[in-house]
C-alpha positions, 0 to 999 in steps of 0.5 A: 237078319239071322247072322250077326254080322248082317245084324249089325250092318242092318242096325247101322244101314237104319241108323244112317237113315234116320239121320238122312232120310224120311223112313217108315216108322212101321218097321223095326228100327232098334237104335241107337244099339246094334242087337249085341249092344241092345241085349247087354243093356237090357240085361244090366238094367233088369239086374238093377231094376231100371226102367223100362225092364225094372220088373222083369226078373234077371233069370226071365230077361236071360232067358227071353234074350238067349231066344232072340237072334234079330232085331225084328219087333215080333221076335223080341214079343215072342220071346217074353210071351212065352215066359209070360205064358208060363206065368200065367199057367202057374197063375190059374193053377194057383187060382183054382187052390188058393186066390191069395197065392195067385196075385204074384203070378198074374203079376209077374206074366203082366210084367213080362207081357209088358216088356214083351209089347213095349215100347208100342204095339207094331207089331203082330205079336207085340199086340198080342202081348200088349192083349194077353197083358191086359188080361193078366192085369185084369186078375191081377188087380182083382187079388190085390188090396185095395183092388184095382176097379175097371172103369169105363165111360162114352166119350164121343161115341167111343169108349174110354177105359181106365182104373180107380183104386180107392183106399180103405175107409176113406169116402169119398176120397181124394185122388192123384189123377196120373197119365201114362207117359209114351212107353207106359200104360194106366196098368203101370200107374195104378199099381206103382203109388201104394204111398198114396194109398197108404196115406189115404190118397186114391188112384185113377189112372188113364192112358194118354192119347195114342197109347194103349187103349186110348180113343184118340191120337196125340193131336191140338185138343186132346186133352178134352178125353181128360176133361172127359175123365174128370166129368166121370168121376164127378159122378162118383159118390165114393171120390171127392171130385174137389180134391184132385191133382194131376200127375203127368210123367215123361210124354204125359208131364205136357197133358199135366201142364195143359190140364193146369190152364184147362182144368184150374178151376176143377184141380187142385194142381197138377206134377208136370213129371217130366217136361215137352213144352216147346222145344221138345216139338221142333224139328232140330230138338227131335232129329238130335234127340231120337239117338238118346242112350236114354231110351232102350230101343224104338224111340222113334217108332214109338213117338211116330206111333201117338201120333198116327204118322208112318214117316220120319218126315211126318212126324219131324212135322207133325210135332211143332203144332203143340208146343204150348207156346205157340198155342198162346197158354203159358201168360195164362192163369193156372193150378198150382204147377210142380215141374220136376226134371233133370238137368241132364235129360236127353229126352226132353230139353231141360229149357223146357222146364226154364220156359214154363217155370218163367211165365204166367202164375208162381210155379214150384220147382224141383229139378236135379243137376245131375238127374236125367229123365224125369230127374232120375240120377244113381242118387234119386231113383223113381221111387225116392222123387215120389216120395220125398218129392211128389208125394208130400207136395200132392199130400199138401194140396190135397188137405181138405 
């Protein structure tokens, strides 16, 4: 797989498999691109700040990219390890002089390893990445301000591990209750909403099932790990259990959706970012949507990966048992919603939205005729929808 042309020929061999046949999910896939293809992009949207690599700086994404000559997942890991490995030595010599200086090194080896593991863990290295991430966050949130507050609590004999980040001088504070989407973690949530903070609005962040270190796979009834959640922090004096909204983006606008019906009595409302209700579930919508120029590389490991599966043809199965519809929630009461999408989204179907907004209670809507994924379009990034859109709704709901 070294030589390119072999390269090539490897992506596309896989590409028609995906379109025939059941394929192990285990393996590299890489589509849509072949590997020429997969670096420029890469590139272009680390020099304009776009996700996945929007914090990935364009000199650290030349430089991993010049190492990598396959499209094998451990050879894309190692080559953000090392330059994330670089940071974090900078980041403990900086620790031992002065802990202010130390934040951004931490912060920029956290990002690198970030890149380095996404969009799923595999792979060996890609574990290692996603671990060593773990561990640069960790002293990178204890140097910010406010600092990022590891919490852990049981949940059916195992261990749930999350992030609370509280305001200055404001107790008990209510929080925006935000879920990882499919290729994010918590570590992304609790560090990207300094708006709420500002204004006095705190941050729990928790990893949806079948990512990062999530105690359960995608499945009917997961949800209860977030009922779980909301339990603990009930028994937080420093958080205002009665002021709480959800805020689900991508993959997790559906548990945002589901905690509308679940939890309407314990949430305020709930920002369904980003919406698989039903047609995102089927057979027809999945085999067509795996091919999106959307996404950078490895949607299909990564979808097969919340849910444990390791064909193609398990996951195309797999998915049709959750959609909302069919499990009889969407004619039943709920918390005020907010769906917000685009109308050119390739990832999740638009109709979706038109679905969920049409039945059951009232629902405001926000959705953005040109915008792809999650809304976005060159007109409104992520962070302009957060704050002239997200922001003010959850701010409203919040009042006491």
């Amino acid at each position: 797989m070294k030589h390119t042309q072999t390269t090539k020929l490897t992506a596309f061999a896989l590409g028609l498999l995906y379109a025939a046949i059941a394929v192990g999910v285990s393996a590299q896939s890489w589509g849509p691109r072949t590997l020429p293809q997969l670096k420029a992009e890469a590139q272009r949207r680390s020099d304009g700040m776009l996700p996945p690599v929007d914090h990935v700086k364009p000199a650290d994404m030349r430089e991993a990219l010049a190492q990598i000559n396959s499209l094998e997942p451990d050879e894309w890991a190692k080559a953000f390890i090392a330059i994330g490995d670089r940071y974090m030595v900078q980041a403990e010599q900086a620790l031992k002089l002065n802990s202010d200086q130390a934040a951004q090194p931490f912060k920029h080896a956290w990002e690198v390893y970030n890149a380095a593991r996404w969009p799923t863990e595999n792979s060996i290295q890609k574990k290692l990445a996603y671990e060593k991430a773990l561990l640069a966050f960790e002293q990178y949130g204890k140097l910010i301000s406010p600092p990022v507050e590891v919490v852990r609590f049981p949940f059916e004999g195992k261990q749930v591990v999350a992030y609370l980040r509280l305001p200055k001088d404001v107790r008990p504070s209510p929080l925006i209750f935000t879920i990882s989407g499919l290729d994010t973690r918590k570590e992304d949530m609790v560090v990207i909403n300094d708006l709420f903070l500002k204004n006095g609005i705190g941050i729990f962040a928790i990893d949806q099932p079948g990512t990062g270190q999530s105690p359960v796979k995608i499945d009917v009834g997961s949800e209860r790990v977030f009922s779980a959640a909301l339990d603990f922090l009930q028994t937080r004096n420093d958080v205002d259990a009665k002021r709480i909204v959800v805020r689900g983006q991508s993959w997790a606008g559906y548990w945002a959706a589901i905690m509308g019906y679940t939890e309407k009595d314990r949430i305020r409302g709930t920002v369904v970012h980003g919406v698989g209700i039903h047609e995102y579930f089927s057979p027809e919508w999945q085999s067509k949507g795996l091919s999106t120029q959307e996404y950078l590389f490895d949607l299909l490991p990564a979808r097969s990966a919340v849910y444990g599966v390791k064909t193609r043809e398990e996951f195309l199965a797999y998915g049709p048992r959750m959609s909302l519809l069919t499990q009889g929630y969407l004619d039943k009461p709920s918390a005020p919603m907010l769906l917000i999408n685009g109308l050119k989204d390739t990832q999740q179907p638009i109709d979706d939205l038109f679905l969920l907004m049409s039945r059951g209670d009232p629902k405001d809507v926000w959705m953005n005729p040109a915008g792809g994924h999650m809304g976005r379009s060159p007109k409104w990034s992520a962070p302009e929808i957060t704050q002239k859109v997200v922001f003010p709704w959850v701010q409203k709901k919040l009042q006491p």
